[in-house]
N, C-alpha and C positions, 0 to 999 in steps of 0.2 A: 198689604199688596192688593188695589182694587181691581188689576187686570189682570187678565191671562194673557201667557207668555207663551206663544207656539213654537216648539223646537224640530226640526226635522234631523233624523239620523239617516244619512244615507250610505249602503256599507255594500258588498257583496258578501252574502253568504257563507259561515264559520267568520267572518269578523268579528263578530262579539254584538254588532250592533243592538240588538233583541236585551243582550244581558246588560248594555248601556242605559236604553230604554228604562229596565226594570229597575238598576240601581239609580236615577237619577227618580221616577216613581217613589221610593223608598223612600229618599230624603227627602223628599216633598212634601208627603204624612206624617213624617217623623219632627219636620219641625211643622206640620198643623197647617199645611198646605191641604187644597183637594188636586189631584193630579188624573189622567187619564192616558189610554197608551193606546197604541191601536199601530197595527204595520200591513204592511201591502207585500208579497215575495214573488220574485220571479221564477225562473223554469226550474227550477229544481232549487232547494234550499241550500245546500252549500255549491257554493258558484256561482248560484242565482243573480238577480239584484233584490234587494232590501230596502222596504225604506218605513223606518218605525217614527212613529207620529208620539210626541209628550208636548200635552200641555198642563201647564201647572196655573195656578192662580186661587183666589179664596171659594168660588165657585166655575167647578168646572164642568158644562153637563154631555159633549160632545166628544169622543177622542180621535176624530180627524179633522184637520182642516184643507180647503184648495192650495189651488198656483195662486201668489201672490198675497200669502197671509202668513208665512214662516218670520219670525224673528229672528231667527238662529237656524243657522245649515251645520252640521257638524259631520264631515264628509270624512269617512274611514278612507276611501280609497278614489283617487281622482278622476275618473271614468263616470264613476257613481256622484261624483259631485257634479260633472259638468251637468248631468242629468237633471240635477232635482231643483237646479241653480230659479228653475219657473215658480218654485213652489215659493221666491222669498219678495220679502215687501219691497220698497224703497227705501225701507228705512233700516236695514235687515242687513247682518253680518253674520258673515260664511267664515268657518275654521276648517281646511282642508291637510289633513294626511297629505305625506309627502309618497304617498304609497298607487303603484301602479300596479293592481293586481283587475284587467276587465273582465267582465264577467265572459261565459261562454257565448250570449250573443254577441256580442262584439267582436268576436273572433271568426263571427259568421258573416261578419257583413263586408262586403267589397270594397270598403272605403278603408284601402292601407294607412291614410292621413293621420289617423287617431293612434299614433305612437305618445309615448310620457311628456313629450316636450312641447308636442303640438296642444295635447293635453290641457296643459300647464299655461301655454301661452294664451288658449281660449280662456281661462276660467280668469288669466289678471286683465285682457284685455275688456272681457265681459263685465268684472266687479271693480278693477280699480283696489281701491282703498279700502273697499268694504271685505277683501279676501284676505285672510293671514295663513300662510302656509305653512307648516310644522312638523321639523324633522322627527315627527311619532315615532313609526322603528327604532331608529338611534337611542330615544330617551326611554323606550318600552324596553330595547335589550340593556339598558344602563339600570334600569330597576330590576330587571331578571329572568323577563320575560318576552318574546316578541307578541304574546297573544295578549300582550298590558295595553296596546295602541289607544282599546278603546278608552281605556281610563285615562292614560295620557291627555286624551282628546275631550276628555272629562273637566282634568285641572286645567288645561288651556281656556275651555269655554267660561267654569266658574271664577277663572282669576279676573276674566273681561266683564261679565255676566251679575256676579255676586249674586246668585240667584237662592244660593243655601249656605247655611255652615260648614263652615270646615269640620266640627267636630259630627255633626251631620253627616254629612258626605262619609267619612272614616264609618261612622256605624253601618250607614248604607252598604255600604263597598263590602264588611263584611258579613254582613247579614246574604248578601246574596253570592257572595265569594270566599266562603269559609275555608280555614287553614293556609296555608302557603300560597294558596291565587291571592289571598284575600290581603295578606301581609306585603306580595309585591306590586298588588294595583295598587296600595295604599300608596309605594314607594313610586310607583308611575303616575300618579294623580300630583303629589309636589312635584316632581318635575314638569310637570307640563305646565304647574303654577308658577316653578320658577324661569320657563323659558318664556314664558307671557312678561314676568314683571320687568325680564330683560330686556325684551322687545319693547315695552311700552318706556321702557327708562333712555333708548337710543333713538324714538320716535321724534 
């Protein structure tokens, strides 16, 4: 791998985003990647908005990048995606949560407009084809957990992505999600892989 690959997590606050971050770090080093991480938090950290910066590649010396140099948007919550949607290339594909949780600014601002659907409508009329949207919750409480999303959004991006092993990824996951988290992110990361290979086999 000669280049670096820029990933943007974009989350609100107690999503997981941060421990996404660090387990996709992990398996970066683990198969002999250099990786670096770096995140930005808003007004208070659970609630806030988040947005944690991985790039991976065989030399990696910086761990932020700007608007218009993301590869990869992997958006926990859809608010928080329409947001970060600046930070991605033209060549660049967004995985958005099917999850409507805005953070507390948003609930401060006077534009009623920004309900889940209007949401939803800005983010496909914005990316087109470049957005794949993914029922995360559904397949997080189908592994055990609703706090699995982030993993979910995990095996979504790796099944597109191929960016590590899978047996990679498993070590990752539980290296930094030991015991019973660690056993049903494993089980929310195939599912996100198999609602990917589905999508890509009806394309």
């Amino acid at each position: 791998m000669s280049r670096v690959f820029n990933i943007l997590i974009s989350s609100v606050g107690g999503q997981g985003g941060l421990t996404l971050s660090r387990i996709m770090a992990v398996a970066a080093v683990r198969q002999g990647l250099s990786a670096r991480t770096g995140e930005t938090l808003g007004m208070a950290q659970r609630f806030g908005s988040v947005l944690s910066f991985v790039r991976v590649g065989e030399d990696v010396q910086s761990p932020i990048f700007g608007p218009g140099e993301a590869d990869y948007i992997i958006g926990l919550e859809l608010f928080e995606t329409v947001r970060a949607t600046r930070y991605l290339r033209d060549t660049g594909v967004v995985f958005a949560a099917d999850e409507y949780k805005p953070p507390v600014s948003a609930s401060l601002s006077p534009k009623p407009a920004w309900g889940r659907e209007n949401v939803l409508r800005s983010l496909r009329e914005t990316l087109g084809e470049k957005l794949l949207v993914v029922p995360a919750r559904d397949l997080a409480l189908r592994a055990g957990s609703a706090r699995a999303i982030n993993v979910v959004m995990l095996g979504v991006f790796n099944a597109h992505a191929r960016l590590f092993a899978d047996d990679v990824v498993y070590e990752a996951i539980k290296s930094v999600l030991p015991g019973r988290a660690g056993e049903v992110s494993v089980k929310a990361y195939e599912l996100g892989k198999a609602f990917y290979a589905e999508r890509a086999k009806s394309a």
